[in-house]
PAZAPA-4460 file (N, C-alpha, C; in steps of 0.05 Angstrom, whole numbers, plus 32768, in hexadecimal, padded with zeros to 4 digits):
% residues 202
    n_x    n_y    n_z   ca_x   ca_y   ca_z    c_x    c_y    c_z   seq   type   mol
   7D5F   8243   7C9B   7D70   822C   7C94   7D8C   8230   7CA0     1      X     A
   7D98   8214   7CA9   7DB2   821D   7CBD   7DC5   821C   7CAB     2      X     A
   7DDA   822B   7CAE   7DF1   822F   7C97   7E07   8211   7C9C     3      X     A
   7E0D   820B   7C8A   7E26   81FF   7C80   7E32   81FB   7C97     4      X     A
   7E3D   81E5   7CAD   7E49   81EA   7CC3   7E69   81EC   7CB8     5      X     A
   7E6A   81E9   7C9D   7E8A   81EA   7C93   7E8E   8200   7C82     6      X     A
   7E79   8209   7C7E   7E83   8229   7C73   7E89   8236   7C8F     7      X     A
   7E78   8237   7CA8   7E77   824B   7CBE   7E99   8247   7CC1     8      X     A
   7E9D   822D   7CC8   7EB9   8223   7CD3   7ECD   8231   7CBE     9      X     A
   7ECC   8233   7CA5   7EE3   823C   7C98   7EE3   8261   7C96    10      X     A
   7ECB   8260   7C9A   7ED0   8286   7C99   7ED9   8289   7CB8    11      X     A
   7EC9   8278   7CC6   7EDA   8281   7CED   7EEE   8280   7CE7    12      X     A
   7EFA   8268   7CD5   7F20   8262   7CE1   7F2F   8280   7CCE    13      X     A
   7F1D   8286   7CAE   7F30   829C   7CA6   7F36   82B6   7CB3    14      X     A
   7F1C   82B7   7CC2   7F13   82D1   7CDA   7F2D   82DF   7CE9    15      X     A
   7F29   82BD   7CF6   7F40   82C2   7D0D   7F5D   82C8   7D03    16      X     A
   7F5A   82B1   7CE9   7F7C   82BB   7CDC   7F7E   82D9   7CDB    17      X     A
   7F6C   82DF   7CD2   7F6F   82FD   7CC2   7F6E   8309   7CDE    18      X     A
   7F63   8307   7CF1   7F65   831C   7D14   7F89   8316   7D1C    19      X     A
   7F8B   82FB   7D1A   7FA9   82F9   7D27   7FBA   830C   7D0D    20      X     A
   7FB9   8304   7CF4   7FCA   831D   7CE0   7FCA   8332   7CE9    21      X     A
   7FB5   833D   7CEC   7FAE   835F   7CF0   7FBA   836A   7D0C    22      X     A
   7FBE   8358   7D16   7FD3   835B   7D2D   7FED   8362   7D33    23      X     A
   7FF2   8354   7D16   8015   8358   7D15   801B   8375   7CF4    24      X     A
   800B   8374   7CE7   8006   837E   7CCC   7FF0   8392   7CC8    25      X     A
   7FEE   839E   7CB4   7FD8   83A9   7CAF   7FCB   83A1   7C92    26      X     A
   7FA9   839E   7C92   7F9D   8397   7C80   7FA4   8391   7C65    27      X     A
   7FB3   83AC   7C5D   7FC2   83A9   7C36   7FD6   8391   7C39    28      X     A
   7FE4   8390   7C4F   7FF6   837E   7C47   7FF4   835F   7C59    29      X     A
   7FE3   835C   7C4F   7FD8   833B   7C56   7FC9   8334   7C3E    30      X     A
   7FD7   831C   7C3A   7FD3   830F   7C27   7FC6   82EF   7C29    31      X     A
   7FB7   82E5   7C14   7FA4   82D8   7C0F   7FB4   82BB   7C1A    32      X     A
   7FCC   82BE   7C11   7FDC   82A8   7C0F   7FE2   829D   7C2F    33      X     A
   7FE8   82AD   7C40   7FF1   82B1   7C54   7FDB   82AB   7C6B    34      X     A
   7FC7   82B9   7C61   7FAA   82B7   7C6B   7F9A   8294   7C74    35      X     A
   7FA3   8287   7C5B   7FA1   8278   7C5A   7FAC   8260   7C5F    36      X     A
   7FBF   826E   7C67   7FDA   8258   7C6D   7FCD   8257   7C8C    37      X     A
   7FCC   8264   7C9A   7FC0   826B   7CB6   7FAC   8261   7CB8    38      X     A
   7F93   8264   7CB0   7F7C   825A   7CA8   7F7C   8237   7CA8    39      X     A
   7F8F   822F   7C95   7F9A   821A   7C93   7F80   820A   7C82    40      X     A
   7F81   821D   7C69   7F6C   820E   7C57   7F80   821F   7C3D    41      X     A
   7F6D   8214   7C26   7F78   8213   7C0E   7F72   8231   7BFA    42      X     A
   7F80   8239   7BE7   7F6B   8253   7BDB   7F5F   8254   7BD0    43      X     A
   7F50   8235   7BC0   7F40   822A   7BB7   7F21   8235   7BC9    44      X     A
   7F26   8228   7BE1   7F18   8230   7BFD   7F0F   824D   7BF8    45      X     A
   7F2E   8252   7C00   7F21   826C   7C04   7F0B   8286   7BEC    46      X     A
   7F14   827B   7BD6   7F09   828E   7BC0   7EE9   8284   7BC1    47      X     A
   7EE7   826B   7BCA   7EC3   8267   7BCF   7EB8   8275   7BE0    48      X     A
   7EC8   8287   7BEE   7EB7   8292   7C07   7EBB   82B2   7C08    49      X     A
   7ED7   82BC   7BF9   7EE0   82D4   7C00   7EF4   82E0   7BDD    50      X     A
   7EF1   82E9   7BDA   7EFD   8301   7BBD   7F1B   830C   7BC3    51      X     A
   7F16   8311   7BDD   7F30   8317   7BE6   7F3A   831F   7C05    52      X     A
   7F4C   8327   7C13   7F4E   8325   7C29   7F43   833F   7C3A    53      X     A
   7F39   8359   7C26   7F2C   836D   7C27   7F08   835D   7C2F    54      X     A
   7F04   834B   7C1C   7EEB   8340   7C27   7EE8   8336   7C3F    55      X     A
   7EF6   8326   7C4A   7EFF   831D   7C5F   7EF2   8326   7C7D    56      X     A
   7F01   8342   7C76   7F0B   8353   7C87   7EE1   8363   7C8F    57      X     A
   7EDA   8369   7C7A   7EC1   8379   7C73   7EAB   8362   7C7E    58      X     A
   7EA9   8345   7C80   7E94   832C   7C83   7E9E   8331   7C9F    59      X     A
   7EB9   8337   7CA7   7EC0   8334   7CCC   7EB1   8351   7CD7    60      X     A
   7EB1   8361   7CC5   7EA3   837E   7CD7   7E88   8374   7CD0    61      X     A
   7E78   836D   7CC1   7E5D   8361   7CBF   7E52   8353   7CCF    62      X     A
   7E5C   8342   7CDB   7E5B   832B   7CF3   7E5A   833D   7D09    63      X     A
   7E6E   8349   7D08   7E78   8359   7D2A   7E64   836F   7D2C    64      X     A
   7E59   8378   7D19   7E42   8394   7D17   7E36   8386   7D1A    65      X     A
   7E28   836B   7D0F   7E07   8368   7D14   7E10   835F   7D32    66      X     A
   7E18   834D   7D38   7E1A   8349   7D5D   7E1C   835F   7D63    67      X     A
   7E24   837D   7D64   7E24   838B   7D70   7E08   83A5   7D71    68      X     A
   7E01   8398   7D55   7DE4   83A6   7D54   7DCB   839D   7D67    69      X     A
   7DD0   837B   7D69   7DBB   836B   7D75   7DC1   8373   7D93    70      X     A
   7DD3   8380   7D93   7DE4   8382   7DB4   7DD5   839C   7DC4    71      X     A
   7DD7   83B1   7DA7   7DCC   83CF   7DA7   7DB3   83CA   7DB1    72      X     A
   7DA2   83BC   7DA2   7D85   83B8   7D9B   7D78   83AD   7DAE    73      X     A
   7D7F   8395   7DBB   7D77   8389   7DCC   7D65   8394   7DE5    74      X     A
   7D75   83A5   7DEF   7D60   83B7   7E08   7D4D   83C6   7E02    75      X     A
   7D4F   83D6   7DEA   7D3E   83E6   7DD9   7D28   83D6   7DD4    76      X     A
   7D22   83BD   7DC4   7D11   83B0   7DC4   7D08   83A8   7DD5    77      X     A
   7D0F   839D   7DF7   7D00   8389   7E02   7CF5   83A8   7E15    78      X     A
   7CFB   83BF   7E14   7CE8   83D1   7E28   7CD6   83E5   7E0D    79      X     A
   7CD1   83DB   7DF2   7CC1   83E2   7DE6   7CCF   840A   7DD9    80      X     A
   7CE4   8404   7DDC   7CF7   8421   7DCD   7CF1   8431   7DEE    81      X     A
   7CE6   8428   7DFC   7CDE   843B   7E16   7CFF   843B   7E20    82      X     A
   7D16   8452   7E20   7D2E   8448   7E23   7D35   8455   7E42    83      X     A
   7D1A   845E   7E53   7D1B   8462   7E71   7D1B   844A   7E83    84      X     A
   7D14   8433   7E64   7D07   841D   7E81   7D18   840D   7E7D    85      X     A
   7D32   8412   7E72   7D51   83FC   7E69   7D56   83F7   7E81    86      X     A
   7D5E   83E0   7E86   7D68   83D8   7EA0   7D81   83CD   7E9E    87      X     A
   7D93   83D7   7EB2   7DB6   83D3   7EA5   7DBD   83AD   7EA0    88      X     A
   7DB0   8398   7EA9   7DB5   8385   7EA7   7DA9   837C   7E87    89      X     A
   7D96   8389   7E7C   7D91   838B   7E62   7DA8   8390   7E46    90      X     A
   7DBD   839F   7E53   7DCD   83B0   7E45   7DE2   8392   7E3C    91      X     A
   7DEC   8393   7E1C   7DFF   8389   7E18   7E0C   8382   7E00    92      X     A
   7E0F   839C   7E01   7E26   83A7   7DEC   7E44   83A3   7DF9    93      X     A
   7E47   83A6   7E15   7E64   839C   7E20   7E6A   8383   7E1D    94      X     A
   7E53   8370   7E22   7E5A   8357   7E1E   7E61   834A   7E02    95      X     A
   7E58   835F   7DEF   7E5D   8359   7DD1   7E76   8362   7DD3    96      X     A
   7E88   836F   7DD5   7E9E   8382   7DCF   7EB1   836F   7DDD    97      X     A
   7EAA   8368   7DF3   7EBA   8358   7E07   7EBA   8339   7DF9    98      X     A
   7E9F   832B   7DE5   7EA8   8312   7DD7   7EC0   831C   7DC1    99      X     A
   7EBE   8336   7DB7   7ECA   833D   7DA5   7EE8   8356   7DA4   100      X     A
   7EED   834F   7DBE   7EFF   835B   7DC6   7F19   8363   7DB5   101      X     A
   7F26   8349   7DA7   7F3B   834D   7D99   7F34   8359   7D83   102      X     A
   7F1F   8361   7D73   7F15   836F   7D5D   7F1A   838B   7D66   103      X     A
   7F0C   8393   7D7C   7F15   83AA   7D8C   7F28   83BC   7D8B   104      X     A
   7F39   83A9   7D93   7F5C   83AA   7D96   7F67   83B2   7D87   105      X     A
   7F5D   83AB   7D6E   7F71   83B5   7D4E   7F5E   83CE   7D45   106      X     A
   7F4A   83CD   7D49   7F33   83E7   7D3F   7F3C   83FD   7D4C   107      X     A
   7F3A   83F6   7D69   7F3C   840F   7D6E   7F63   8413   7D80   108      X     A
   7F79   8401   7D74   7F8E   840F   7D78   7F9F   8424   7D6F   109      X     A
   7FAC   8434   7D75   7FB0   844D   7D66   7FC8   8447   7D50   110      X     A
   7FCE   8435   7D55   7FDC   8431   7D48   7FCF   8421   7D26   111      X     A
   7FBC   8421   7D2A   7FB4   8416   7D10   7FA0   842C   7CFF   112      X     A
   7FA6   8421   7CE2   7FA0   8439   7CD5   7F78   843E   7CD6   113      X     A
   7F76   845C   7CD9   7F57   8463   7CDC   7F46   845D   7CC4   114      X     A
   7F4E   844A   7CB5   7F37   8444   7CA3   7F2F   842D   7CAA   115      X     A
   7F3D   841E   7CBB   7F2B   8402   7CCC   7F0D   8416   7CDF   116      X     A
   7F26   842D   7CF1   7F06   843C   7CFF   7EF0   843D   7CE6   117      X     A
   7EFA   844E   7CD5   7EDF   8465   7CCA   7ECE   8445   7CC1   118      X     A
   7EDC   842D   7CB0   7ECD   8414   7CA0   7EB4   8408   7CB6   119      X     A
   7EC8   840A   7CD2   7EAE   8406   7CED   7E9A   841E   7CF4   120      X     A
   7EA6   8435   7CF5   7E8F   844D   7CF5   7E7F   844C   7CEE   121      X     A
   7E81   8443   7CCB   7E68   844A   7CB4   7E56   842F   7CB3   122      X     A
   7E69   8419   7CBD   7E56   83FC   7CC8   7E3D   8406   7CDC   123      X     A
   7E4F   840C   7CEA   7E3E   8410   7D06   7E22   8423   7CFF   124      X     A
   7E31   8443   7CF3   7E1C   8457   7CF1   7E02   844A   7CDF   125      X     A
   7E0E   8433   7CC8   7DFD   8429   7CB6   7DDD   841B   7CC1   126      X     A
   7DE6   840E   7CDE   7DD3   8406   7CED   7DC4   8414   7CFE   127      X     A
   7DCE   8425   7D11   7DC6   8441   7D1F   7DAD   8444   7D0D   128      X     A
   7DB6   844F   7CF0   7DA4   8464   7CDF   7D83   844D   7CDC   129      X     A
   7D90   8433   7CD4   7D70   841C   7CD8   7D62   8423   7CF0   130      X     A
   7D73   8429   7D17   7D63   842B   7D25   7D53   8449   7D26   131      X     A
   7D60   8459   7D16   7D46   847C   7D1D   7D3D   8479   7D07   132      X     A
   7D21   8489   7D0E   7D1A   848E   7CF9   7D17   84A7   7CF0   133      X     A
   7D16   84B9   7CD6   7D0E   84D2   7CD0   7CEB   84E0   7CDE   134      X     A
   7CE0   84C2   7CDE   7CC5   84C9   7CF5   7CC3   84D0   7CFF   135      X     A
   7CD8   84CB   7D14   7CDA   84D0   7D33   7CE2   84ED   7D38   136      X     A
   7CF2   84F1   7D24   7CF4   8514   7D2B   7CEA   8520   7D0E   137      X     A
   7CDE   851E   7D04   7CD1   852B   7CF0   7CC7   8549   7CF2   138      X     A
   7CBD   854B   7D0C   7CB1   8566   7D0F   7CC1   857F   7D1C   139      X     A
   7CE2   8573   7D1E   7CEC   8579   7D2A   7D09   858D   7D15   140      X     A
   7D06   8596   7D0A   7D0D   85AC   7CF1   7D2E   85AB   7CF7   141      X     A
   7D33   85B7   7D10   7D4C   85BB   7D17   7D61   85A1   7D1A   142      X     A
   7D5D   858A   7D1C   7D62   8573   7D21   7D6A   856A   7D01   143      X     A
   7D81   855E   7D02   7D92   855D   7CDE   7D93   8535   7CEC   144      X     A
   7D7E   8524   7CE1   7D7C   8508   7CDC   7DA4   84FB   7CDE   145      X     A
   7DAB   8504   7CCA   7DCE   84FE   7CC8   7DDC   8507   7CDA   146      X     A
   7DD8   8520   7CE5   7DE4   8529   7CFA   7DDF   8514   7D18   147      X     A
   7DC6   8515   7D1E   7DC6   8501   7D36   7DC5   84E1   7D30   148      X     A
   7DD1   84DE   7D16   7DD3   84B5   7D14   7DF4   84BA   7D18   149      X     A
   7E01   84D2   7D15   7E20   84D4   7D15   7E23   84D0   7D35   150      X     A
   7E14   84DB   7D4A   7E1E   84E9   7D5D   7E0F   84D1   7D69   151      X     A
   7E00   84C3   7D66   7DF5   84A8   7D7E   7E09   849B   7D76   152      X     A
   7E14   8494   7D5C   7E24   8478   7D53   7E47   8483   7D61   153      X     A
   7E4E   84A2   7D6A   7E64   84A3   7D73   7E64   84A2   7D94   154      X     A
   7E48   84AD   7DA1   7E42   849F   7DB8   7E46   847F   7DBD   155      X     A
   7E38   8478   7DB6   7E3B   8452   7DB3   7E58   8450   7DAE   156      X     A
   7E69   8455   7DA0   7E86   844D   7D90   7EA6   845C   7DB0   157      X     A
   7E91   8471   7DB1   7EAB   8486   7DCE   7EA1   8473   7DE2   158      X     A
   7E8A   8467   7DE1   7E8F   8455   7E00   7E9F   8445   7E01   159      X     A
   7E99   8430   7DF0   7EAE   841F   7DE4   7ECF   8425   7DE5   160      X     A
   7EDB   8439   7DD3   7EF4   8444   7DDD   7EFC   844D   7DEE   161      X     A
   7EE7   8454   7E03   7EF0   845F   7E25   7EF9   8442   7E2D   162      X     A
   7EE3   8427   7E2E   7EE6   8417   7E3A   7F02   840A   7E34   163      X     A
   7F0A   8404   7E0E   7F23   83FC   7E07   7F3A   840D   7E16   164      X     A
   7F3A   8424   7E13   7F57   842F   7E1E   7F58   8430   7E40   165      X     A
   7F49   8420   7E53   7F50   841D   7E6F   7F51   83FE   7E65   166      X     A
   7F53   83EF   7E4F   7F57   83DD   7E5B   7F4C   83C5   7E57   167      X     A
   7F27   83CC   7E54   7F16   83C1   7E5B   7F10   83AB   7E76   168      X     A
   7F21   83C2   7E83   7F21   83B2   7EA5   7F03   83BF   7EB1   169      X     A
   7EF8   83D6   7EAE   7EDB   83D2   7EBA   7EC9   83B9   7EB2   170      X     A
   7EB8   83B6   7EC0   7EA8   83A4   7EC2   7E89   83A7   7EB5   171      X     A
   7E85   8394   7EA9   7E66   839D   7E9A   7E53   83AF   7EAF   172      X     A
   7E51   839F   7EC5   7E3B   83AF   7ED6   7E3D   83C6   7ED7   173      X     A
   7E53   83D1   7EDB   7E5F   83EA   7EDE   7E5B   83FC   7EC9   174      X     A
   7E63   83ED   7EAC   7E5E   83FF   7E9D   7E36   8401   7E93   175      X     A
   7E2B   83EA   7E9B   7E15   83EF   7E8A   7E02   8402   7EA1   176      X     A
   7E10   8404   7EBF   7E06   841D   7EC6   7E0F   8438   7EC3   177      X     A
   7E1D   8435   7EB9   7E2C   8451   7EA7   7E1D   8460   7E9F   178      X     A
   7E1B   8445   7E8A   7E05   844B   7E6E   7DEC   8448   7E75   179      X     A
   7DE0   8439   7E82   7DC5   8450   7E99   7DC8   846C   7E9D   180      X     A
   7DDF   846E   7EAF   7DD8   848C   7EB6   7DDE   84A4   7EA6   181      X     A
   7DED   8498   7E8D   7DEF   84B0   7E7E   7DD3   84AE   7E64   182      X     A
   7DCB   849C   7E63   7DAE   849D   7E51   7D9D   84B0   7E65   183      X     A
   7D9A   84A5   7E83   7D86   84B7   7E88   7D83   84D5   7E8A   184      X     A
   7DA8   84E7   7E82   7DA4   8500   7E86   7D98   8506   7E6D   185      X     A
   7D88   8522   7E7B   7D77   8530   7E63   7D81   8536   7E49   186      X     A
   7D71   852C   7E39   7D81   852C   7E19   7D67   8535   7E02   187      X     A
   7D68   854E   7DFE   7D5C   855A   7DE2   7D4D   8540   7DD4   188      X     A
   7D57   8526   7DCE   7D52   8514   7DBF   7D41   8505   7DCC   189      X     A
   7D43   84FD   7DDD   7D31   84EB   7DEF   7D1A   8505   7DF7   190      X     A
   7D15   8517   7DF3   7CF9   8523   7DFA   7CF0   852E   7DE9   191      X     A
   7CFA   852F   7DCF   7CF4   8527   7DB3   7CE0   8516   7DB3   192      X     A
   7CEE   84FC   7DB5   7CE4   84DE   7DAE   7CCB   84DB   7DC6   193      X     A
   7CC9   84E6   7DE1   7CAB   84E9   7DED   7CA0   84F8   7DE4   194      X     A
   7CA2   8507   7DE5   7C8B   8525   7DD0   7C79   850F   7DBA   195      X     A
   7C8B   8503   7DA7   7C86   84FE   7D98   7C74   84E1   7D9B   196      X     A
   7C7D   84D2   7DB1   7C6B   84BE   7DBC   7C54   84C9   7DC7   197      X     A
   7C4F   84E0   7DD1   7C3B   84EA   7DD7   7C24   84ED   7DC5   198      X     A
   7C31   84FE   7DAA   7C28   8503   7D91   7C17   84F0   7D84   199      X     A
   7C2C   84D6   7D82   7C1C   84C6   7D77   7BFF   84B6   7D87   200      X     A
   7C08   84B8   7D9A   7BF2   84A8   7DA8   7BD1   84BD   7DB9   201      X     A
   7BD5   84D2   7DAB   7BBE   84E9   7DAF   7BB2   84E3   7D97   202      X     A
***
């Protein structure tokens, strides 16, 4: 069922209010009133959609994680988790980052406080942990499940901050052959995950 085309329109317009605030301010001190004044709707409005400007803030990383999950996911699914047969025009997670650029900007400036990072970390890691499974390395003793959903979701997250602090003047192509050639060096994990395709299919 398609949503409300006037709910979508009033959470976009508070969105953006709340991206242009966070620009000049930080989170605690933005207020509902103000929010809204920008927004240029009522607080009537707004209490039908949001509790407070803390909610706000948490429905905009929900939006920006699932596009960025479907972004993750995408190549993985269409070569069947086979992640040798990714083909860099497949890749596009840059192109998500790049619709969502000014989110970016405040996440990852240094100047803003690290509990916007860690609230995106534990977004992000939250989805990572849906794509592994304990299956996949099950037989694999030495291998700590939490330990490698930490260390793919800060892989995925350091690309991203390499690309923000030049700039984001490289170019997708560029980077999604990057990220080709550093998937295909030899990685403990990926011959894990064949062993284990082997396993299953004997």
């Amino acid at each position: 069922m398609k949503k409300d085309l006037r709910i979508v329109k009033t959470q976009a317009s508070l969105r953006h209010a709340l991206l242009a605030l966070l620009k000049t301010k930080p989170l605690e001190a933005i207020t509902i009133a103000e929010l809204c004044r920008l927004a240029n709707i009522n607080r009537g409005t707004f209490y039908l959609h949001y509790k407070d400007v803390h909610d706000v803030f948490k429905h905009y990383l929900e939006v920006i994680v699932n596009d960025l999950k479907q972004s993750y996911e995408e190549p993985i699914f269409k070569t069947n988790y086979n992640i040798e047969n990714i083909q860099a025009d497949m890749i596009k997670i840059f192109h998500h980052v790049k619709k969502y650029q000014d989110f970016y900007q405040i996440i990852f400036d240094e100047r803003i406080p690290m509990m916007y990072y860690y609230l995106f970390f534990d977004t992000v890691r939250s989805f990572m942990k849906d794509s592994l499974t304990n299956e996949i390395f099950i037989k694999e003793q030495a291998i700590d499940i939490d330990y490698l959903i930490s260390y793919q979701t800060n892989a995925i997250i350091g690309i991203i901050i390499e690309w923000h602090k030049e700039g984001y003047k490289t170019s997708f192509q560029e980077l999604n052959q990057q990220l080709i050639a550093i998937l295909s060096i030899h990685s403990p994990f990926r011959e894990r995950m064949k062993e284990d395709e082997i396993w299953k299919k004997s």
